[in-house]
C-alpha positions in Angstrom: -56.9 52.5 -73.5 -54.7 52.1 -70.0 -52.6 49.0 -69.8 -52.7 46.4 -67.1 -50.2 44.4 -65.5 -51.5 40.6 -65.8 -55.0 39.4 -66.0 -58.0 41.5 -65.5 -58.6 41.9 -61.5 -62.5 41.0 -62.2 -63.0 38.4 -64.4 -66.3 38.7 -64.7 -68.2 37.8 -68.4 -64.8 36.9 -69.2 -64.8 33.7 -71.8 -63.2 30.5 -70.9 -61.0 30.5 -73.5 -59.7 34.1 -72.3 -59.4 32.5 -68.8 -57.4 29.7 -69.9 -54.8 32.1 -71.9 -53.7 34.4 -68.4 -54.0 31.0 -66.2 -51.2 29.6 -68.9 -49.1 32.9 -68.5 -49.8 33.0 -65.3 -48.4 29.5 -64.9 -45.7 30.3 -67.1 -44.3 33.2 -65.3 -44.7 35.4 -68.6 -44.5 38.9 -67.9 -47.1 40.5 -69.5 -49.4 43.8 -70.1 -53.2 43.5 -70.9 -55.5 46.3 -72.8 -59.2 46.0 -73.4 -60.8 48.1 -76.3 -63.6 47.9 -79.0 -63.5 44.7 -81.4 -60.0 44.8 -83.1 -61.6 44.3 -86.6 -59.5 46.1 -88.9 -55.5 47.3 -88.7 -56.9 50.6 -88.1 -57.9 49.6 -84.8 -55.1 47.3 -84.4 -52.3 50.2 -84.9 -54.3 52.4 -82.3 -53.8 48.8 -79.7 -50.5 48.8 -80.8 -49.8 52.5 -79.9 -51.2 51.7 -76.7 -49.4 48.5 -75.8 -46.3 49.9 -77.1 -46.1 47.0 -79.4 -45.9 45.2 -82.6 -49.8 43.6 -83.1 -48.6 40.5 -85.4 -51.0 39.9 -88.2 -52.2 36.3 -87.4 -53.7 34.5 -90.8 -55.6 30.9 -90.5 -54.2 29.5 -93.8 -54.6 25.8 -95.2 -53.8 24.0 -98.8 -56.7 23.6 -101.7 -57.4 20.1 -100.1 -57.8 21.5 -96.6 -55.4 19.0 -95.1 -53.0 21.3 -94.0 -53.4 24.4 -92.0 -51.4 27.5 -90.9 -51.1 30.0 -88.5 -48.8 33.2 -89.8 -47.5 35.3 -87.3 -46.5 38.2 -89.6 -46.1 42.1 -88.8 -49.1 44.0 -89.0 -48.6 46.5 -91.3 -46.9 44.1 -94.1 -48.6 43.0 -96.8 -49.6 39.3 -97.7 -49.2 37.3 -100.8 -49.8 33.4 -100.7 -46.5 33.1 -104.0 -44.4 34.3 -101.2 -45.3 31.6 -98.6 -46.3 28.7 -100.8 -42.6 27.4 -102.1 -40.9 28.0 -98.4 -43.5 25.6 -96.9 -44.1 23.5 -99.7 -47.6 24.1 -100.2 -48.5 24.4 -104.0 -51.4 26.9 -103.4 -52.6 28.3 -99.9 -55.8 30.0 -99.0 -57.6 31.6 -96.1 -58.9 28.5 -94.0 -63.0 28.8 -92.8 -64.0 30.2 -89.7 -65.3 26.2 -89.0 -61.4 25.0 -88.9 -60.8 28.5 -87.3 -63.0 27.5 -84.6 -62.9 23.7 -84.6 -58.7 23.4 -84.3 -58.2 27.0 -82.3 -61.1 28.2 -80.3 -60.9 31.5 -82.1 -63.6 33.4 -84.4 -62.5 35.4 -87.1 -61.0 38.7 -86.2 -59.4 36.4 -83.0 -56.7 34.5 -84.4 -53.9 34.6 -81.8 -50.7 32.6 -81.4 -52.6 31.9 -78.0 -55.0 29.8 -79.9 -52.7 26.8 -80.5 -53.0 25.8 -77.4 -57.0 25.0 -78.5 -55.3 23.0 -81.0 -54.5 19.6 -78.7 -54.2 17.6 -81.9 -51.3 19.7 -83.7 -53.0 20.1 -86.8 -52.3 23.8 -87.5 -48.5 24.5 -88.3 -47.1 27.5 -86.9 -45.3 30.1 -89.2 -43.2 33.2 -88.1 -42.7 35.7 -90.2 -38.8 36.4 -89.6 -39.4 40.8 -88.9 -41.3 39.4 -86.0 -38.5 38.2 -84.1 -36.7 41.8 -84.3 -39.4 43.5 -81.9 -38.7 43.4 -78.6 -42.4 42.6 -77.6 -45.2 41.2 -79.5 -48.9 41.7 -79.3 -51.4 39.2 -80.1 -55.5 38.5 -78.3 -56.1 36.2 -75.5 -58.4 34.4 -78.3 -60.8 36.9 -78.4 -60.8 40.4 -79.8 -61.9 42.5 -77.4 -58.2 42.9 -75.6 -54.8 42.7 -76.5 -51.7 41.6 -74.6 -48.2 42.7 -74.9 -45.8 39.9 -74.5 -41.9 40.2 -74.0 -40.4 38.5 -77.7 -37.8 36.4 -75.3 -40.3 35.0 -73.4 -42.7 34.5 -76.3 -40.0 32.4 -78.1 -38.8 30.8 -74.8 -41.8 30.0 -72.6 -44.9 30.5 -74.5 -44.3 28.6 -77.9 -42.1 25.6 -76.0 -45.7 25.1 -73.6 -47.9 25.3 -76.7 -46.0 22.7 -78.3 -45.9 23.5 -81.5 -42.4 24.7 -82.9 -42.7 27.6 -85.4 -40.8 27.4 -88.8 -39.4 31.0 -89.4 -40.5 31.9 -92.6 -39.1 35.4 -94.9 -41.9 37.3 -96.5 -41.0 40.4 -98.6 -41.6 43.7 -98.1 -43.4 45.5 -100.8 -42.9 48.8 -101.8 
């Protein structure tokens, strides 16, 4: 795994929905690095991107209440475990689960295995609620897919925070998950 300035050169068999993530960067002026690899289906894979990249992968969980009214996207550190207790009381959600690949798809244009911060800007209605995991903010760049899971781009924090979020419109609530032991 090699990676590339910007968008891929041929964009050939590329999806629409990868397309649309480098032509916002792009329009952006977001400075950012590019890998294609095998699916990213497990951390295993993702720490191998995240050699590569030279950056933090986030973790990026579709979460939504037990009525399925409100939904979630975590931006959390890759290599930090999960526990719905920990999240729950800081967003005020009594009980929080994984939300199904239907919402997944319906509010971000992502499958499973493709969640990505990128995918908000799928979500034209501002239904999903974005949450950053505070340990994500002390990287200095941060990986995430183009909404699919066959590459990986590395994106400055800064401009994550500054440009990126701002043009997806939805503002993230910084959230603290421990760290276990």
């Amino acid at each position: 795994m090699k990676p590339e300035k910007g968008r891929p050169a041929d964009m050939t068999g590329r999806l629409d929905k990868e397309k649309r993530v480098y032509d916002l960067l792009d329009s952006l002026g977001v400075n950012y690095w590019r890998v294609d690899h095998e699916p990213a289906m497990s951390m295993e894979v993702c720490r191998a991107i995240d050699t590569a990249l030279e950056a933090v992968i986030c973790k990026n969980l579709f979460l939504c209440n037990r009525q399925e009214t409100d939904f979630y996207l975590l931006m959390m550190p890759g290599d930090k475990p999960f526990k719905t207790k920990d999240l729950s009381a800081q967003i005020g959600s009594s009980r929080l689960s994984f939300a199904s690949p239907a919402y997944m798809e319906k509010f971000l244009d992502v499958t499973p295995g493709s969640a990505s911060v990128m995918g908000l800007m799928n979500d034209t209605e501002h239904r999903v609620r974005l949450l950053i995991d505070e340990d994500v903010l002390g990287h200095t760049c941060v990986g995430c897919h183009p909404c699919i899971n066959t590459s990986s781009i590395r994106i400055p924090t800064e401009e994550m925070l500054q440009k990126v979020i701002p043009a997806l419109a939805h503002p993230p609530q910084i959230v603290k998950l421990p760290r276990y032991e």
